[in-house]
FIMIMAR-231846 format. One record per residue (C-alpha): x, y, z; residue in one letter. Coordinates in Angstrom, 1 decimal, always signed. Each point is the difference from the previous one (the first is absolute). Layout:
% residues N
{c1 X&c2 Y&c3 Z&rest A}
...
//
This chain:
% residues 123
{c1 +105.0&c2 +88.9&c3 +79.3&rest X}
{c1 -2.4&c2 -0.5&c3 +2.8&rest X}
{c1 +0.9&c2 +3.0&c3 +2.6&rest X}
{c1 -1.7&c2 -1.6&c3 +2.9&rest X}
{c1 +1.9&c2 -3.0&c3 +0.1&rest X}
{c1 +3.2&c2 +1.5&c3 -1.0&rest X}
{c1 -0.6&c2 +2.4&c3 +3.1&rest X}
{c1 -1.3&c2 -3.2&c3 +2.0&rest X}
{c1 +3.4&c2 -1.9&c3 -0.7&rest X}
{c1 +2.4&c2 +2.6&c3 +0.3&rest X}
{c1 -1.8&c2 +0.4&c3 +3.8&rest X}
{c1 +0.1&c2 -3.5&c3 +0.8&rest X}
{c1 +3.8&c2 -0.3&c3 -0.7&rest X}
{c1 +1.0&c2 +3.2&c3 +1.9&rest X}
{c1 -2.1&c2 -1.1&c3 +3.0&rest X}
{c1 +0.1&c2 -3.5&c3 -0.1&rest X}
{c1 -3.3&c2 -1.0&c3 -0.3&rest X}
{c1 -2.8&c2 -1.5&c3 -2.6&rest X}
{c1 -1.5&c2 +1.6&c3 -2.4&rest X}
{c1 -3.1&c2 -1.0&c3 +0.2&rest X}
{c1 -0.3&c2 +1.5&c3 +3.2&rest X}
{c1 +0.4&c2 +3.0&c3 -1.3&rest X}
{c1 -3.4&c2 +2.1&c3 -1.8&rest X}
{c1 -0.7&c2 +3.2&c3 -1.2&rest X}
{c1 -1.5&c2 +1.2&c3 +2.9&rest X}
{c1 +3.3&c2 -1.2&c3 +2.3&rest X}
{c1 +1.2&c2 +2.9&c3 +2.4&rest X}
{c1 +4.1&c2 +0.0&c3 -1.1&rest X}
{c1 +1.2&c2 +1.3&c3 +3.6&rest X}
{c1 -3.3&c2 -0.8&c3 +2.0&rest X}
{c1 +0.1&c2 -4.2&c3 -1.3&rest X}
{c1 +2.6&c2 -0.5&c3 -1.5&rest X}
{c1 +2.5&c2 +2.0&c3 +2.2&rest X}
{c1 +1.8&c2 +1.7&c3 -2.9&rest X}
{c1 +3.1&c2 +2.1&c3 +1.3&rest X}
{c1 +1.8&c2 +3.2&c3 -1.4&rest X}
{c1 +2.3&c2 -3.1&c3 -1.4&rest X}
{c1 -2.6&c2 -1.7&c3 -1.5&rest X}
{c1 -1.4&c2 +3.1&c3 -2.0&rest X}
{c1 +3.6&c2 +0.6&c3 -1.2&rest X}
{c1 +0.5&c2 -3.3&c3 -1.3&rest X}
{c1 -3.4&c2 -0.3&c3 -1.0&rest X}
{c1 +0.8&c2 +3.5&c3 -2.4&rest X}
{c1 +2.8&c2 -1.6&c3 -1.4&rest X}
{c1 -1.1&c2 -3.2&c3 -1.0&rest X}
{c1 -3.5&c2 +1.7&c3 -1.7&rest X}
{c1 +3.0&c2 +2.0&c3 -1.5&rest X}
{c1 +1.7&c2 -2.6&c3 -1.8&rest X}
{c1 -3.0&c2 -2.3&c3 -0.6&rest X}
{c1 -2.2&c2 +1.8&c3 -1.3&rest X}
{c1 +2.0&c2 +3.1&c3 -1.7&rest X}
{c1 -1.5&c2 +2.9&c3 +1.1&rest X}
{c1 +1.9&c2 +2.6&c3 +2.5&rest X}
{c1 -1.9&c2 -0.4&c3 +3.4&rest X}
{c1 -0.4&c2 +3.2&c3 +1.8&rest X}
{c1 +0.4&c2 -1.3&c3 +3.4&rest X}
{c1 -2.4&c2 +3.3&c3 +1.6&rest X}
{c1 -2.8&c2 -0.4&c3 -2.5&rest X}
{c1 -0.3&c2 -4.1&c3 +0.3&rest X}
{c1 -0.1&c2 +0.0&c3 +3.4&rest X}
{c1 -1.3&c2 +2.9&c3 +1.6&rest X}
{c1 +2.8&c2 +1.0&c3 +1.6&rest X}
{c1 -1.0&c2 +3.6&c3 -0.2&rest X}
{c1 -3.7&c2 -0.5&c3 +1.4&rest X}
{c1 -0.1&c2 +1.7&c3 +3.0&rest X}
{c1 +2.0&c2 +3.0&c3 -1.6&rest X}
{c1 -2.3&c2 +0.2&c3 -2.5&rest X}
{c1 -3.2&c2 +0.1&c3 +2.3&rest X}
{c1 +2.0&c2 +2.5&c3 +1.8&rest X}
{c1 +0.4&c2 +2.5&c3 -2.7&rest X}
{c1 -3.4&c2 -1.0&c3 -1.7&rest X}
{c1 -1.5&c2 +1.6&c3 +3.7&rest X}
{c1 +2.1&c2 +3.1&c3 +0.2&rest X}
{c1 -0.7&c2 +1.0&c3 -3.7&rest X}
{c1 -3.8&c2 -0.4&c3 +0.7&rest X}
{c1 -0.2&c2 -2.7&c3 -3.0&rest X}
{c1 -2.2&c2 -2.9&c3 -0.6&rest X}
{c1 +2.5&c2 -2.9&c3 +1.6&rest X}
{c1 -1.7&c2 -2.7&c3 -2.5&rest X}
{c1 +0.6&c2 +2.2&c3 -3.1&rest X}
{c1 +3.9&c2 +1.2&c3 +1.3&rest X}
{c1 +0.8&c2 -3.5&c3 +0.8&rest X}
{c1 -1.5&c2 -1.6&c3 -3.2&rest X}
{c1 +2.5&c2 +2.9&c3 -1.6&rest X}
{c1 +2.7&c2 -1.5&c3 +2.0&rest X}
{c1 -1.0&c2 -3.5&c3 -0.6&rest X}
{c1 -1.0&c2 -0.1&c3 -3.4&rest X}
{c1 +0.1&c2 -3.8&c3 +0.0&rest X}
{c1 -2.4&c2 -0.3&c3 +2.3&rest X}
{c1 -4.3&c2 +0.5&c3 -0.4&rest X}
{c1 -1.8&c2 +2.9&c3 +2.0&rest X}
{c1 -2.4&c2 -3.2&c3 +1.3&rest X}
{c1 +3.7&c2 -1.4&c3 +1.5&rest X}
{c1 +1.4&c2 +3.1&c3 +1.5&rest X}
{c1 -3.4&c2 +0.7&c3 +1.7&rest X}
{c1 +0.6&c2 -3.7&c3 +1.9&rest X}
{c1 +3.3&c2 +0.9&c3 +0.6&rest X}
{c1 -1.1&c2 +3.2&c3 +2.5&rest X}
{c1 -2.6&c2 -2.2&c3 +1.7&rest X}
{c1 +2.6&c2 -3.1&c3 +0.3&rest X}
{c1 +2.7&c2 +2.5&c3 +1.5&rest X}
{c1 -0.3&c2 +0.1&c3 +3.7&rest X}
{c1 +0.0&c2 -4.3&c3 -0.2&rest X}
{c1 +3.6&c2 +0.5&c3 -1.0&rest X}
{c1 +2.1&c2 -0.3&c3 -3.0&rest X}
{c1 -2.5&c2 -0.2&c3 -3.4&rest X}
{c1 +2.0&c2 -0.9&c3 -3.0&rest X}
{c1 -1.1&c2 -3.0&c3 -1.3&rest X}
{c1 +0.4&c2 -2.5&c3 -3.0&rest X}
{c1 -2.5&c2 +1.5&c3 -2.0&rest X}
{c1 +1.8&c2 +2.9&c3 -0.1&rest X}
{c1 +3.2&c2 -1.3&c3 -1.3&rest X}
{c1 -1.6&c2 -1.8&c3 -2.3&rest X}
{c1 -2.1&c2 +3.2&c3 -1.0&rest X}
{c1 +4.0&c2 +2.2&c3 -0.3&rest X}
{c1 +1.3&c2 -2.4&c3 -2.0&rest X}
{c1 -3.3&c2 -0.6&c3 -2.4&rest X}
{c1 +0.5&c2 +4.0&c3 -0.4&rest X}
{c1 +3.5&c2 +0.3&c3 -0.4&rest X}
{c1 +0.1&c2 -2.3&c3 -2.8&rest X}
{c1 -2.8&c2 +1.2&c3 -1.6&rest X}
{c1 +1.9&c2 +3.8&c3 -0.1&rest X}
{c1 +3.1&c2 -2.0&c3 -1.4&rest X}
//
């Protein structure tokens, strides 16, 4: 199973668009315009494709600002609480995420492809 272009395909049905347009380093709601629709159906189609159990906070950040929030007020190391929080995703990663965040929303293709390349390695 190639994750990136199951990932890839499942976008480019729910949106409408073509695949190839789509790469790792895509923005989902900054260029592709991905809405709190999309991610559902996006959750449930990884669900049934690729049989794992998606957890709809952890794949797509959902809890990000939260996290920062608490990672502040408890004095922690954000890139360590958040690679805790985000085990799917590399310290190198999460450290572009804090300098990506004031551009706007920073979940991108990599990192579903990086959830889903972890979650089926746990199962």
């Amino acid at each position: 199973m190639d994750i990136l272009t199951t990932i890839k395909d499942h976008l480019a049905e729910i949106l409408d668009i073509e695949a190839e347009e789509i790469t790792l380093e895509t923005y989902l709601v900054r260029d592709l315009g991905v809405e709190s629709i999309d991610f559902l159906e996006l959750a449930v189609a990884f669900n049934s494709s690729l049989g794992i159990e998606i957890e709809d906070d952890e794949i797509f950040l959902a809890n990000l600002r939260l996290y920062l929030k608490e990672a502040k007020e408890g004095k922690s190391d954000i890139v360590s609480y958040l690679a805790q929080k985000y085990p799917s995703l590399a310290k190198e990663r999460l450290k572009q995420i804090l300098q990506d965040l004031d551009d706007g929303p920073v979940l991108k293709v990599k990192d579903l492809v990086s959830y889903v390349s972890f979650r089926c390695q746990e199962g």
